[in-house]
N, C-alpha and C positions, 0 to 999 in steps of 0.2 A: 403491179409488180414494181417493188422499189430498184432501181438502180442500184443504187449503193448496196443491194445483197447478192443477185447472183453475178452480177459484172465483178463485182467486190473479190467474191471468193473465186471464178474464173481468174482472173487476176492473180489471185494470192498463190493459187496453186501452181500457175505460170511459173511467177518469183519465184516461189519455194522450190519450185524440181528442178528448177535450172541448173543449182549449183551440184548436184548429186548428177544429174544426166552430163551434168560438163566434165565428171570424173570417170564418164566410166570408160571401161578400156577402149584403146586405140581400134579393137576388133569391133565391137557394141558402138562406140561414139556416131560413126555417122552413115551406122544403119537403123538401128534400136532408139538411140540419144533421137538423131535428127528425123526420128516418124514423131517419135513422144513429146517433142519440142514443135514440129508442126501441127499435130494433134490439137493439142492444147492453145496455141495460139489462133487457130482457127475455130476451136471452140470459143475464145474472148470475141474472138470477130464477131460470132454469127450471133453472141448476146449481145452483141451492143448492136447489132442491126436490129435485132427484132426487140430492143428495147424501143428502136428509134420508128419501125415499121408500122404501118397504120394495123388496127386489130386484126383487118381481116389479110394481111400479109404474114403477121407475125407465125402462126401455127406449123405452116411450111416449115420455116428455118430453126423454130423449136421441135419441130420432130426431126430436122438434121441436125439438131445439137446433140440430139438425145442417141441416136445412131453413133455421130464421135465420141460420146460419152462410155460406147459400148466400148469400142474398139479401144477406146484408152485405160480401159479397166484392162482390156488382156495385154495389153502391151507393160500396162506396169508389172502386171504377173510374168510378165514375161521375164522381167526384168529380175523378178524377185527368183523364178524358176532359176535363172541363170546364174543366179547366185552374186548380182550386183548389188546390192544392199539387203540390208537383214529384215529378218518379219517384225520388227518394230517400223521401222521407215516404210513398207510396204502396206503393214496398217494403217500407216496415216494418210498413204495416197488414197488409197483403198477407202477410209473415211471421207476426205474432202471427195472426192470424185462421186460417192455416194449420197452426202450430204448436198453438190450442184445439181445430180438426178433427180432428189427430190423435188428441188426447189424448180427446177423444169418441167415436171410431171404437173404441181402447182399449179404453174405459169399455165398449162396447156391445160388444165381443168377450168381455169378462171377464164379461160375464153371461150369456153363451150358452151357458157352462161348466159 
């Protein structure tokens, strides 16, 4: 598994919702904002750990990526539920967040080999 693709896009998605999760209301911000912001930074964590972990550690912490992966799929719905941004912006989380699942399910196929 390259580095530079799932740490890449964990990353990107970081960057990218920060500035939308740093606007939403004063009510949402640091219940809703600050799960969705530790979610996802804790997902960057646990790929760069198990980029760095020996094989037979890695699988572990890819199947706890993949668990945060769950939880942050409803949290952005939740977001969208709520009526904090629109079903374009909601699609695109919805995309990246689908497109890291992949590339995780991958990662955990490729070590069962």
């Amino acid at each position: 598994m390259s580095k530079d693709t799932i740490i890449a896009k964990a990353y990107d998605l970081l960057k990218y919702s920060t500035p939308f999760i740093a606007k939403f209301p004063r009510g949402h911000k640091f219940t809703l904002g600050d799960r969705l912001q530790d979610l996802l930074a804790e997902l960057l964590e646990m790929v760069i750990e198990a980029y760095y972990l020996p094989p037979a550690q890695k699988r572990t912490i890819l199947l706890k990526a993949n668990i945060h992966l769950e939880k942050t799929r409803y949290f952005f719905r939740l977001g969208y539920d709520l009526g904090l941004y629109d079903s374009l912006r909601y699609k695109d989380f919805a995309e990246r967040v689908n497109e890291i699942g992949r590339m995780c399910g991958g990662w955990l196929k490729s070590l069962e080999k």
